[in-house]
C-alpha positions, 0 to 999 in steps of 0.5 A: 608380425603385428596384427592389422587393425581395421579402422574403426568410425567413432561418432564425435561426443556431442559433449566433446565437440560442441561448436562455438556459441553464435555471436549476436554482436558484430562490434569491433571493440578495438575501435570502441571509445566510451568517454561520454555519456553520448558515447555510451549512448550511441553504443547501446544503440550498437548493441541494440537489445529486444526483448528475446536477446538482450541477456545474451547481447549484455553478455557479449559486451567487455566488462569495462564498458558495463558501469559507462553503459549502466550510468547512462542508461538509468539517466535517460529513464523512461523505466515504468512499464505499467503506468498509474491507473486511476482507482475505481470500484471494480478495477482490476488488481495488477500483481505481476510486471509484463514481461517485454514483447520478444520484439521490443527495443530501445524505447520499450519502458518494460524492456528499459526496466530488466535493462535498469534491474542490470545496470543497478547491479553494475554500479559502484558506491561512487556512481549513485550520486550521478544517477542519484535523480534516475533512482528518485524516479524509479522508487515512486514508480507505482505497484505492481512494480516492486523488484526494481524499486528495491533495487533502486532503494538498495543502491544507496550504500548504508554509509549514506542514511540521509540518501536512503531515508529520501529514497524510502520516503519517496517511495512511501509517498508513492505507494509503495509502503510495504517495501518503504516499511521492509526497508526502514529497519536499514537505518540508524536510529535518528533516521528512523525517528525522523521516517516516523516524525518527519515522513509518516511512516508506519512501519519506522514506529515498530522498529522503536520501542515505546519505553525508550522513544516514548516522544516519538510515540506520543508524537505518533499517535497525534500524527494525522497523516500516520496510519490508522493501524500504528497509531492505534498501536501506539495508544496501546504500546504506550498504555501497556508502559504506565500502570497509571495515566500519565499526565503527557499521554493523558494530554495526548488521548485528550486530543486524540478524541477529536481526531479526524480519523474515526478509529483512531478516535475510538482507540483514545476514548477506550484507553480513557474510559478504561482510566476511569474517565468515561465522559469522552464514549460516543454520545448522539449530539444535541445540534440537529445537524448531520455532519456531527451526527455522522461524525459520532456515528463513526466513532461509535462503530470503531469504539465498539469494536473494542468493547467486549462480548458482554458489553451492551451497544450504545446504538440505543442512545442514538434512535429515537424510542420505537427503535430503528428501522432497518432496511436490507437489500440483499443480492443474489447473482444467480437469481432469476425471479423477482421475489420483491417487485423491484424490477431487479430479480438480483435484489430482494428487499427485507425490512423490520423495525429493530427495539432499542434494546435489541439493537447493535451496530449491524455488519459491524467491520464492514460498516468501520471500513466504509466509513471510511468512504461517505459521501453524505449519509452515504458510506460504502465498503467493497461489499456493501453500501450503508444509506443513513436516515435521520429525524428531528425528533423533539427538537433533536436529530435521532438515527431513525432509518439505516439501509445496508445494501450488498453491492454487486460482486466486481464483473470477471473481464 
């Protein structure tokens, strides 16, 4: 006789027995038809996704509808999330997208964007060219965006570089130079020579080399609307290639000198003086007027960031014989006494009369980066704000006043 075994309850395993995920969707997809860009409109308004449940929802949806909906979705647009804002002293660095509020639907352009980085992923080769507009738009979308910019950028199959080589250069134009630069390296090299003569963009110049594209470089470094930096570099990548100063680079630095950009003028007078041919270093100009004057002044700070340590400044040439007087203002958040009778406790103002042979240029990268920004005598960095003084002197302009004032730190909102 067998034994009697009592029952015994077993708790279900969790693991084992799980109810089936809930459904967001109440679609009949038997009855779905998308044959149209209308259709697959009116069927994201079915599927209708927020900001807290559109992954889920996509992942409901059949694989055969994905391409349909992705097409149209990316050309109806509306994908930027944090519109362009004005550039202004003090404004506020963005580095991050928001993400969209859970609540946010359809018309949200931050909920549109995560909806735009999934319908890029659905396309095939053979879609771009129908939404080929959409990617236009999206690749000039300013930063802080940047992960569906390269999205749109990779998009472009590398069979068609004509296309690509649009997408970066747009995308340049629009700001978005590290990733136009991060980019350029997937381009045959006739495009990458045409991103550099045609589009302007710096990081095109690096992928070549200067022995064997050195017109392209030539071209560069007379390029006004290249970049500081590659055009200086350029000047240096083709000097390191020639022992002597060939005639086509010598021609080209020639020209160089009168650059509008200061630093880049500064970078041709160096490669000729280090040639021997020292008739091109900044000098104060005879006219007495100011633009000329500000004109070489410029040039002189950036040439002399190039010199050596035991090279003498050629700041002298430029003041008259007592020397230079200079003002400084310096500015202390923290402070609360008025230490100079200004009526700003925050300033203390400090001035000396500086000898010719004591002088160099003062604050010397700083003052390169605001030369950048005059207006008038006046030239203004981040930090600081450099107010030039001139005087006819013997029937020639000198330098004789230059007051550098350190500007109040951006307020923390």
């Amino acid at each position: 006789m067998k034994p009697i075994v009592a029952d015994v309850a077993h708790t279900p395993d969790p693991d084992l027995n799980q109810d089936p995920p809930r459904r967001l969707l109440t679609i009949d997809w038997s009855t779905i038809q998308v044959t149209t860009e209308t259709d697959s409109l009116a069927l994201w308004a079915k599927i209708a996704p927020t900001g807290s449940d559109w992954t889920e929802k996509l992942d409901e949806v059949p694989h055969e509808y994905d391409r349909s909906l992705a097409i149209a979705l990316l050309r109806t647009g509306n994908f930027t999330c944090i519109p362009a804002r004005p550039t202004r002293d003090c404004s506020m660095q963005l580095f991050d997208v928001p993400e969209p509020a859970p609540a946010a639907g359809m018309t949200d352009p931050c909920l549109r964007r995560l909806l735009a980085l999934w319908a890029i992923e659905q396309l095939e080769p053979e879609d771009v060219p129908s939404v080929m507009d959409s990617l236009r738009a999206i690749v000039v979308i300013p930063p802080p965006e940047s992960e569906l910019v390269v999205a749109a950028l990779r998009a472009v199959p590398e069979t068609e570089q004509t296309k690509r080589l649009e997408l970066i250069a747009l995308a340049w134009s629009a700001g978005q130079r590290e990733l136009a630069n991060a980019s350029v390296g997937t381009l045959d090299e006739a495009h990458v020579i045409e991103a550099v003569t045609k589009h302007h963009i710096d990081g095109a110049l690096e992928v070549l080399s200067s022995e064997g594209h050195r017109a392209t470089y030539l071209a560069a470094v007379a390029d006004e609307a290249m970049g500081t930096k590659a055009r200086a570099q350029a000047i240096t990548e083709l000097l390191s290639t020639d022992d002597k100063l060939a005639p086509d680079l010598r021609a080209v630095l020639v020209k160089t000198v009168a650059s509008k950009d200061c630093t880049v003028a500064a970078n041709a007078v160096r490669a000729l003086e280090l040639r021997g041919e020292r008739k091109y270093i900044p000098k104060r100009p005879r006219a007495i007027m100011v633009d000329p004057m500000m004109r070489a002044l410029c040039v002189l700070a950036s040439y002399e960031q190039l010199q050596r340590s035991d090279e003498g400044s050629l700041l002298a040439t430029f003041v008259p014989a007592k020397g230079l007087e200079r003002i400084s203002v310096a500015y202390d958040v923290l402070a609360e006494v008025d230490q100079d009778g200004d009526g700003d406790p925050h300033t203390e103002r400090s001035a000396e009369l500086v000898p010719r042979e004591d002088l160099v240029v003062p604050e010397i990268d700083d003052l390169v980066r605001a030369m950048r920004r005059c207006k008038g005598t006046t030239c203004t960095s981040d930090d600081r704000e450099f107010r030039f003084g001139f005087k006819a002197v013997a029937g020639e302009l000198h330098l004789y006043r230059l007051e550098i004032v350190e500007r109040p730190p951006c307020p923390r909102t």
